[in-house]
BALUMGU-996923 format. One record per residue (C-alpha): residue in three letters; z, x, y. Coordinates in steps of 0.2 Angstrom, whole numbers, plus 5000, padded with zeros to 4 digits. Layout:
ala / Z / X / Y
...
END
This chain:
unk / 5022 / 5130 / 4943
unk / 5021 / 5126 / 4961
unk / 5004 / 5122 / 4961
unk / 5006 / 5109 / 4948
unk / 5013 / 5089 / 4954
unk / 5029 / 5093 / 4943
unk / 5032 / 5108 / 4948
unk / 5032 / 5102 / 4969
unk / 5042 / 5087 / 4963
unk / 5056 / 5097 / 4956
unk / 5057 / 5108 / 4972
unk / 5058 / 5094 / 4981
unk / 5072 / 5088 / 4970
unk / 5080 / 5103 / 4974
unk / 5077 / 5104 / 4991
unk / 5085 / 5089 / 4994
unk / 5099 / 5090 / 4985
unk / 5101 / 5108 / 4995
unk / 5100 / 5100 / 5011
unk / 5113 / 5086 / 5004
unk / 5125 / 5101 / 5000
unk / 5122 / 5110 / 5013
unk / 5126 / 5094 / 5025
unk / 5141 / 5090 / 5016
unk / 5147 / 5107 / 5015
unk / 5145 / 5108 / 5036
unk / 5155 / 5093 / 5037
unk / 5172 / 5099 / 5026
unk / 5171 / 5114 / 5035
unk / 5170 / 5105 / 5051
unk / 5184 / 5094 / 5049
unk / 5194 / 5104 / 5036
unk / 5195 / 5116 / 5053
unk / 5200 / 5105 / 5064
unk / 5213 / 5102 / 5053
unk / 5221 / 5115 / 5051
unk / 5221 / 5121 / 5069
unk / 5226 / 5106 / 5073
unk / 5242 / 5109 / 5063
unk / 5243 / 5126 / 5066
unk / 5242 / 5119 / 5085
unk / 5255 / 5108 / 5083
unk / 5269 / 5119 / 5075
unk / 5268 / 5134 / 5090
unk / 5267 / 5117 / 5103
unk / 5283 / 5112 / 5094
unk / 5292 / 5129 / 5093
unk / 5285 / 5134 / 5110
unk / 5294 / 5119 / 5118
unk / 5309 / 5120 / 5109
unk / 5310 / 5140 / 5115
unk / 5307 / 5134 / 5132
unk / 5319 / 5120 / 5132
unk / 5333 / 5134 / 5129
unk / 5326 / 5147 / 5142
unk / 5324 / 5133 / 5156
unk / 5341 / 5127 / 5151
unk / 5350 / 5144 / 5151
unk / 5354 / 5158 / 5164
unk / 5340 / 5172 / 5162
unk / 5354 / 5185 / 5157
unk / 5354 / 5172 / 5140
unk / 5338 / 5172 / 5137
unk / 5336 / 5190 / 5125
unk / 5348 / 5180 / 5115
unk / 5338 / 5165 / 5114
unk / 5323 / 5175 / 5110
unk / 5330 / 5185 / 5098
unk / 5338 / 5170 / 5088
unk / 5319 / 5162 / 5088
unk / 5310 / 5179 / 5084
unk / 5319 / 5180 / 5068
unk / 5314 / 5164 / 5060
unk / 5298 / 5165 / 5069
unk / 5284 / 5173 / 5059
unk / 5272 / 5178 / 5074
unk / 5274 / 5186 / 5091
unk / 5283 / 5181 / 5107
unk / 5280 / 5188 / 5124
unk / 5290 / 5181 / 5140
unk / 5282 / 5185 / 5156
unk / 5290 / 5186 / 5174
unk / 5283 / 5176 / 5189
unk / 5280 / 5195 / 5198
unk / 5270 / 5200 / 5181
unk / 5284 / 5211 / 5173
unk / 5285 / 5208 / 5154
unk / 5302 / 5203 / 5153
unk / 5303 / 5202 / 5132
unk / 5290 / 5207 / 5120
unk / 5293 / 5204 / 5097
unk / 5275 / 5208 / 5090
unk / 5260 / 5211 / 5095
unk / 5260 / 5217 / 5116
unk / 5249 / 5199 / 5120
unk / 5246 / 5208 / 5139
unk / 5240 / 5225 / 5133
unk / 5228 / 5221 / 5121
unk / 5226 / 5203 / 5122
unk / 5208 / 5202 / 5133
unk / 5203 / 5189 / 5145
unk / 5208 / 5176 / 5132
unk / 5227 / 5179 / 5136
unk / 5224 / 5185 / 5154
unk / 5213 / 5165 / 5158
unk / 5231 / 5158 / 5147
unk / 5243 / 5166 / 5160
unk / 5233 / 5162 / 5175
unk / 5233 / 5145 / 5169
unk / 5251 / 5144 / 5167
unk / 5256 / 5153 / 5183
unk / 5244 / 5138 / 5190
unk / 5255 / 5127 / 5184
unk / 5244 / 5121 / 5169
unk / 5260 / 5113 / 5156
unk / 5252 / 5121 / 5138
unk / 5237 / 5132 / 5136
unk / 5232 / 5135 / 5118
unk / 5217 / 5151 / 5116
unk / 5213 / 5159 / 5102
unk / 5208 / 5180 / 5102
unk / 5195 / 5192 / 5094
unk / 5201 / 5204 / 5082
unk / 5207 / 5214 / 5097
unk / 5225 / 5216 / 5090
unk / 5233 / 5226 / 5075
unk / 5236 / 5208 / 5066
unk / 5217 / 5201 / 5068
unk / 5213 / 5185 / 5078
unk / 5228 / 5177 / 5083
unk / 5231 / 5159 / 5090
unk / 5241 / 5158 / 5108
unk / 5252 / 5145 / 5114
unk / 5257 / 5147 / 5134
unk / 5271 / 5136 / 5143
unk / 5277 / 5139 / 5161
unk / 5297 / 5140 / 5162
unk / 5305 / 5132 / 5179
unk / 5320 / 5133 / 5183
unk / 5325 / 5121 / 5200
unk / 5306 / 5116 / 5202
unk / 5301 / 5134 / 5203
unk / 5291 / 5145 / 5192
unk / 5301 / 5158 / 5184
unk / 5293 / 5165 / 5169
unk / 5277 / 5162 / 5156
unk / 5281 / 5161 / 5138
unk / 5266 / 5168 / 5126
unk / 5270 / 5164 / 5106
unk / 5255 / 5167 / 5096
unk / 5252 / 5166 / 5077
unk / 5241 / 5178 / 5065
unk / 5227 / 5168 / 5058
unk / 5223 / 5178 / 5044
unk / 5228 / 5166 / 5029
unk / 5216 / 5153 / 5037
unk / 5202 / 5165 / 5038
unk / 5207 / 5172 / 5018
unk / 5207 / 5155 / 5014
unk / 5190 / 5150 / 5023
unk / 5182 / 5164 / 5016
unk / 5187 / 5159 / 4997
unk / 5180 / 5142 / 5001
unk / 5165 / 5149 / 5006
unk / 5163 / 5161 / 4989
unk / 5168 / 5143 / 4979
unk / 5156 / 5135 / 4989
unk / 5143 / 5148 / 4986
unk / 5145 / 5148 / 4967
unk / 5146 / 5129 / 4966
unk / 5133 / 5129 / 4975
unk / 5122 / 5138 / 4966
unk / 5128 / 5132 / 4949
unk / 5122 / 5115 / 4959
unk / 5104 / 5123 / 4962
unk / 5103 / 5128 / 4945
unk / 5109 / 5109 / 4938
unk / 5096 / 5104 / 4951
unk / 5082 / 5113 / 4946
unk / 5085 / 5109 / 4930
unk / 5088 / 5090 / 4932
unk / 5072 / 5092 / 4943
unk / 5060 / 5095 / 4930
unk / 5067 / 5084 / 4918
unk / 5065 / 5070 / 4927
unk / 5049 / 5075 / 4936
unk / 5043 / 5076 / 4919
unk / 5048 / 5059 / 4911
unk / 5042 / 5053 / 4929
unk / 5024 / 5059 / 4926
unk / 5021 / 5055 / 4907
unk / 5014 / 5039 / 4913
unk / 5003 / 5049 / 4925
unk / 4997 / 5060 / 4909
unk / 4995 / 5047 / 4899
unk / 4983 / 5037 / 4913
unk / 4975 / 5056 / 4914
unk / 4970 / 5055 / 4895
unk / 4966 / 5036 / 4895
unk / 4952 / 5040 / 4913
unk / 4945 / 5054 / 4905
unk / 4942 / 5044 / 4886
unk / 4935 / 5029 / 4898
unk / 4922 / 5043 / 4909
unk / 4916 / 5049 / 4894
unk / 4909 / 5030 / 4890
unk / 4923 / 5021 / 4880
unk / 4925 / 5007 / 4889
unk / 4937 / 4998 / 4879
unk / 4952 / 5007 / 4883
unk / 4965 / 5001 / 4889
unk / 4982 / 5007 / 4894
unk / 4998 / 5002 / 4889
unk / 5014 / 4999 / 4901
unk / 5028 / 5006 / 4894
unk / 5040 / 5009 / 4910
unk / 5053 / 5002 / 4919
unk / 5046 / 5008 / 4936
unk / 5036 / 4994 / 4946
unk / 5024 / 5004 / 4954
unk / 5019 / 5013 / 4939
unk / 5016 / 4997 / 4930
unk / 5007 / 4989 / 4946
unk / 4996 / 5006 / 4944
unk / 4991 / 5001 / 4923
unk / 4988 / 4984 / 4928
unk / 4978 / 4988 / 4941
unk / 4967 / 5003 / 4933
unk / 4965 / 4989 / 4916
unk / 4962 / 4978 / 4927
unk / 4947 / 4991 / 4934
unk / 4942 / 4996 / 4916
unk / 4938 / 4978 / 4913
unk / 4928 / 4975 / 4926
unk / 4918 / 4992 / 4922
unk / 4917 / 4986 / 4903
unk / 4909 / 4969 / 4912
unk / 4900 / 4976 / 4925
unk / 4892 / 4990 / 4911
unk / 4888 / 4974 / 4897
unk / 4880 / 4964 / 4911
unk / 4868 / 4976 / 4916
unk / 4863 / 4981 / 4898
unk / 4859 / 4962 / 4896
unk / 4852 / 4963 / 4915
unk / 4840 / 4975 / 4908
unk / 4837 / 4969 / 4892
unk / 4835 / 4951 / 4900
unk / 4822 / 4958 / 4914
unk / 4811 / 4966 / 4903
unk / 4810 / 4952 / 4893
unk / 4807 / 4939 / 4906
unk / 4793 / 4951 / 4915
unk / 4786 / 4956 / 4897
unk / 4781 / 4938 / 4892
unk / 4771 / 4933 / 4908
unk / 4764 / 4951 / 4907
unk / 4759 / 4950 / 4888
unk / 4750 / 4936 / 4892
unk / 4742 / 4940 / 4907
unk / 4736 / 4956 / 4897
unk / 4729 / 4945 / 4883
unk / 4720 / 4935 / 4894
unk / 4711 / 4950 / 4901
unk / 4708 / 4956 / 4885
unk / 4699 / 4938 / 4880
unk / 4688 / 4939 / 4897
unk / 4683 / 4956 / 4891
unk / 4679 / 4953 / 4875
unk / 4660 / 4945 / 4879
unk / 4651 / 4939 / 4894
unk / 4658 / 4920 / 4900
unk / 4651 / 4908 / 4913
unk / 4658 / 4906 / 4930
unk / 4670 / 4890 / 4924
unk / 4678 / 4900 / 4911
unk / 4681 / 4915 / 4922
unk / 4690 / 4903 / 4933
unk / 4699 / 4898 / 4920
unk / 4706 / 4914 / 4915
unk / 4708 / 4920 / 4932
unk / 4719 / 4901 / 4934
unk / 4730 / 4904 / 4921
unk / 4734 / 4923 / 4927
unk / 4739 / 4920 / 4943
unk / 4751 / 4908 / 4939
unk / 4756 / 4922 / 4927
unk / 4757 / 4935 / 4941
unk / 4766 / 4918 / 4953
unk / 4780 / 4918 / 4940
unk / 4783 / 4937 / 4939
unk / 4780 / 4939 / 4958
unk / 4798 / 4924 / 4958
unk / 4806 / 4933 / 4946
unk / 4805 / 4951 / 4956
unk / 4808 / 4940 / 4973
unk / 4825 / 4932 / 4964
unk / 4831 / 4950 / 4956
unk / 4827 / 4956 / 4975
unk / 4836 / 4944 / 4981
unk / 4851 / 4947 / 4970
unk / 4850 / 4965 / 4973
unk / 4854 / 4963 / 4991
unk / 4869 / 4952 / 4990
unk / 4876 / 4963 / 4977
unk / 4872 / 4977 / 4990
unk / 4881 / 4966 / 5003
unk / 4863 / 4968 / 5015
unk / 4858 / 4949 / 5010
unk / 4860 / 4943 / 5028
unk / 4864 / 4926 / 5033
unk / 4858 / 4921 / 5052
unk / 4872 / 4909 / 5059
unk / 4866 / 4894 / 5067
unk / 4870 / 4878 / 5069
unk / 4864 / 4865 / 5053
unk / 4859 / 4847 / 5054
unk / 4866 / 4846 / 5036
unk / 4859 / 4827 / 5033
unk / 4843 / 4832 / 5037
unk / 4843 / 4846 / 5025
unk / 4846 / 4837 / 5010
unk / 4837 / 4822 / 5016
unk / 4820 / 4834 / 5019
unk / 4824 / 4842 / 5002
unk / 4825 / 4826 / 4994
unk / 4810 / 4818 / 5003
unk / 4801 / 4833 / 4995
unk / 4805 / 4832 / 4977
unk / 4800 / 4810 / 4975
unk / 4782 / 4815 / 4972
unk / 4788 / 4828 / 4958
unk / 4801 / 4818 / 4951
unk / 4787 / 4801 / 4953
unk / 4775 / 4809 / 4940
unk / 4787 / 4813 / 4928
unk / 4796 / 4793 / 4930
unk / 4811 / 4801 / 4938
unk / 4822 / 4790 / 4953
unk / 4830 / 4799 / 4965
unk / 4846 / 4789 / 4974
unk / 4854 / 4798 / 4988
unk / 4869 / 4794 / 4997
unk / 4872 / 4806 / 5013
unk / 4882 / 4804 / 5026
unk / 4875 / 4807 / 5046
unk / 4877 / 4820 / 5057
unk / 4882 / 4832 / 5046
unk / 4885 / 4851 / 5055
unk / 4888 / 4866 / 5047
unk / 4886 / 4886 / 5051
unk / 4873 / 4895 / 5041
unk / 4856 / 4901 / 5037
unk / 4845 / 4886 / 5037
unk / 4833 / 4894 / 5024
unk / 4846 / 4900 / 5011
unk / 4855 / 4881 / 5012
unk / 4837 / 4873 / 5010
unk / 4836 / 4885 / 4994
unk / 4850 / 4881 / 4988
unk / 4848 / 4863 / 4985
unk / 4830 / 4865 / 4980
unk / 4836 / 4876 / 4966
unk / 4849 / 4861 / 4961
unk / 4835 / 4846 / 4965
unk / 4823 / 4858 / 4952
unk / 4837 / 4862 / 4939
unk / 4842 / 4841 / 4938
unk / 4822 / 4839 / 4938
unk / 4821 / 4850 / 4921
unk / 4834 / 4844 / 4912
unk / 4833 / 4825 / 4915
unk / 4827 / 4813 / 4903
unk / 4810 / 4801 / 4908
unk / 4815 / 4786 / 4917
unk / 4833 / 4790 / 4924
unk / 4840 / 4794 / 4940
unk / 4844 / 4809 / 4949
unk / 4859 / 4808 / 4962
unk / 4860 / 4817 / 4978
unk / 4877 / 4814 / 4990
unk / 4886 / 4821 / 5003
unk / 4902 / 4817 / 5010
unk / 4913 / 4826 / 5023
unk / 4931 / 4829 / 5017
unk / 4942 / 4835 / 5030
unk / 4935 / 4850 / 5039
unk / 4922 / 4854 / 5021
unk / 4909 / 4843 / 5018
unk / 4904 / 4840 / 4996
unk / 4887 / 4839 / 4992
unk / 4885 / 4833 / 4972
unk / 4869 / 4833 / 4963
unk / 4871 / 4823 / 4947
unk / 4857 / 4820 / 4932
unk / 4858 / 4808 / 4917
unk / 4854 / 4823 / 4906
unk / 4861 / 4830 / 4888
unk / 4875 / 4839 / 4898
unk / 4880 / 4855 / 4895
unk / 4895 / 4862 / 4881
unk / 4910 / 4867 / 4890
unk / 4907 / 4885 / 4882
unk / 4892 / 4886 / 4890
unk / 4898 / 4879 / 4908
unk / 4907 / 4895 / 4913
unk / 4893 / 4906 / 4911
unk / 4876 / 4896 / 4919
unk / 4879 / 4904 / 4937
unk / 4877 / 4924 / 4926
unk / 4859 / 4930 / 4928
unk / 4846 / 4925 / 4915
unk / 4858 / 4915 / 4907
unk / 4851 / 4900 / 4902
unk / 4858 / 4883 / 4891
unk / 4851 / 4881 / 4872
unk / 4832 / 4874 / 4874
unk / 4839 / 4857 / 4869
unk / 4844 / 4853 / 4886
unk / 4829 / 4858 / 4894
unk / 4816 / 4845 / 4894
unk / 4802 / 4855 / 4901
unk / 4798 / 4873 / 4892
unk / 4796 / 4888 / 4897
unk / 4803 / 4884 / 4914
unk / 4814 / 4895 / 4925
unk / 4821 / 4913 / 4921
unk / 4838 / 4908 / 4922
unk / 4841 / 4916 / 4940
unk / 4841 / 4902 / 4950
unk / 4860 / 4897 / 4950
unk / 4866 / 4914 / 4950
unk / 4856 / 4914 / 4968
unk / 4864 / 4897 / 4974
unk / 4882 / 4906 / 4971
unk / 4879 / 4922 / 4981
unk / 4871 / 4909 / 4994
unk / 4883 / 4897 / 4994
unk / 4898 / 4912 / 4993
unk / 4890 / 4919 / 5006
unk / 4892 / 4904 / 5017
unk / 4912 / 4905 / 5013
unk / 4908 / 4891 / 5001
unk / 4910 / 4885 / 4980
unk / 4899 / 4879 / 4969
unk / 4903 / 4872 / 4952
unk / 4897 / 4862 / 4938
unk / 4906 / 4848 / 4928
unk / 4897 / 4843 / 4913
unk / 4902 / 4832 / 4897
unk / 4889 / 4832 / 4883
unk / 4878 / 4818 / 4881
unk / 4883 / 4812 / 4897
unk / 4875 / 4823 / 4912
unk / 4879 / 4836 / 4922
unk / 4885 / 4839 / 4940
unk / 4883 / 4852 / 4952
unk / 4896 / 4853 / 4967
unk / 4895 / 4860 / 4982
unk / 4908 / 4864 / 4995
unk / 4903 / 4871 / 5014
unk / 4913 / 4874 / 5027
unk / 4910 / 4860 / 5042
unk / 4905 / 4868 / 5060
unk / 4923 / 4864 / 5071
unk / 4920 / 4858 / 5088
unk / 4934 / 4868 / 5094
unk / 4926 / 4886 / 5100
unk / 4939 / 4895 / 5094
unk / 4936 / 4891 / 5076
unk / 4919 / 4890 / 5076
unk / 4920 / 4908 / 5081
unk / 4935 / 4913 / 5067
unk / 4919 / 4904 / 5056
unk / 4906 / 4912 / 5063
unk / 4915 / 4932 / 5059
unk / 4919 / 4924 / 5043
unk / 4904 / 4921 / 5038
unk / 4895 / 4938 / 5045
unk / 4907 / 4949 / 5036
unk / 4905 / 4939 / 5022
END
């Protein structure tokens, strides 16, 4: 039992409502003590002094008779002691005879000249322990006598040791409760955990789709199935995109492998001239160029899944970037009756790698150049906004259904073949590179789109702060990233 999460929990219960007990019970005794010789204190200082009030008040030959009127409504002993040692007057126990250094420290204290001196004794005498009260008597400023009364205390042990036996067998009656109580709860407590057992082990043995279900009170517990559904969901995702990862990969390196096999299979299948060779040999190296950008991409994908995709910080002419990119694009975009209008702002800095930044918006300038119609413009702007700088890159295109926006930065994932005005362009990786680059570099990208009317791709970069001390917050930011 101990070696099971119940069975610890409910000794742990029990151990600490032991150790509450146990406290508590210290503490009555304690004070419940005190008590009681504090009372029992207080009634021989009061009949002490009384006694001696009469024997300092009276002629010695008086005193037997004060000393026996006491002794008989007096229920413990009384010894009266003479300067010179001589016990003068003795009722009970013999205090000097038998009353060990306790009584012997209470008299020298008294012949010192101490007023009261309260000692308690061992089971030395006939009656048991025994509480002692001593008080000098003077008559004319001079020590004439000690008085010793003393009282049995034998009902306050008989009564402490009942409380103990009640105390034990409460006590254990309390363990028993405990233990009990213990388990219960530790049980309710953990059906949550058993049922998150049997929900984990359905899910590791390939159900996905299971879910669990919060049905406690206790915060923590439902933070914990939020948390694991929260998990499970992202597994479900995480395993359904790499089933259509796969399926999507095969397919995209299939088709430029099909075709590079069947043109080997036509330049095999009699003797050709030189310019028809050349031909073949053309048509399957771009083949082999597009599967060789596909493995490239999925490399590049790999690695920033991975987190090893590194980004070299250094500082950016921004600006020049896009104006390059753009510059490089007008010959393309000319031969197909494309415009392209940009609107950047100067001198814009950022952090980053300089390579993956131009990639990015060569990836965006390609995407508008595919899916814009003959004769229309692309846009290309930048604007700095605060301490981010916006790039937009905006074609006159179909645009893309709002179902669809959501999921063009997944892998392979490409809009219906309406919107596409070239064929058989692309894989549908190069979005899904632009967002590990442009997350990467602590930035967004996203896309707004209504149909019929165009699409545009945002992006959002952090500017590089003249103020050292932010460029270098930026500049860990971006390499942890």
């Amino acid at each position: 039992m101990l070696h099971t999460f119940r069975g610890k929990l409910a000794l742990l219960y029990i151990t600490v409502e032991l150790s509450i007990l146990t406290i508590a019970a210290l503490l009555i005794y304690f004070f419940l003590s005190q008590q009681v010789y504090n009372n029992l204190d207080d009634y021989l200082s009061q009949n002490g002094n009384i006694l001696s009030d009469q024997l300092e008040a009276s002629h010695s030959r008086f005193w037997p008779l004060h000393l026996h009127k006491f002794t008989r409504n007096f229920p413990g002993s009384v010894q009266l002691i003479a300067a010179n040692g001589m016990v003068l007057f003795t009722s009970g126990e013999n205090l000097i005879g038998k009353g060990g250094n306790q009584v012997s420290f209470a008299l020298s204290q008294a012949f010192r000249g101490q007023e009261e001196t309260f000692i308690s004794t061992r089971s030395l005498l006939n009656s048991g322990n025994l509480r002692v009260f001593s008080k000098p008597i003077h008559q004319n400023d001079r020590l004439v006598a000690v008085l010793l009364i003393s009282q049995s205390t034998h009902e306050i042990q008989t009564f402490f040791q009942s409380l103990y036996l009640l105390g034990g067998i409460l006590g254990l009656i309390s363990i028993i409760i405990s233990a009990w109580a213990g388990y219960v709860m530790a049980k309710r407590a953990l059906r949550p955990i058993n049922e998150i057992n049997e929900v984990t082990r359905v899910v590791a043995s390939g159900d996905l789709s299971r879910r669990l279900k919060s049905r406690t009170d206790e915060t923590e517990i439902r933070e914990l199935v939020h948390n694991l559904n929260r998990m499970f969901s992202a597994l479900e995702a995480s395993f359904i995109a790499q089933k259509r990862f796969t399926a999507d990969a095969s397919h995209e390196l299939r088709i430029p492998l099909t075709i590079l096999k069947g043109d080997m299979e036509v330049a095999l299948r009699h003797p050709r001239n030189a310019d028809e060779y050349k031909s073949i040999l053309s048509q399957s190296l771009s083949n082999i160029e597009r599967m060789e950008r596909i493995v490239n991409d999925l490399l590049t994908l790999a690695r920033a899944d991975a987190g090893t995709l590194e980004f070299v910080q250094e500082p950016i002419d921004l600006s020049l970037l896009l104006q390059e990119v753009g510059q490089n694009h007008l010959m393309l975009f000319a031969n197909h009756h494309l415009m392209l209008e940009m609107d950047i702002t100067d001198d814009i800095e950022i952090m980053g790698d300089y390579g993956h930044i131009e990639r990015v918006f060569f990836n965006l300038l390609n995407n508008a150049y595919k899916h814009a119609p003959e004769h229309s413009t692309i846009y290309l702007s930048a604007r700095c906004d605060g301490d981010v700088v916006h790039i937009d890159v905006r074609d006159d295109g179909p645009g893309i259904d709002e179902a669809h926006q959501a999921l063009l930065f997944d892998r392979f994932y490409r809009a219906d073949d309406s919107r596409v005005r070239i064929d058989g362009e692309g894989a549908g990786l190069g979005l899904a590179i632009c967002k590990r680059i442009v997350e990467g570099h602590a930035g967004t990208i996203r896309v707004k789109s209504i149909p019929g009317q165009g699409a545009t791709f945002s992006v959002t970069l952090p500017l590089s702060s003249q103020n050292p001390e932010h460029s270098q917050r930026l500049y860990h930011m971006l390499k942890n990233v």
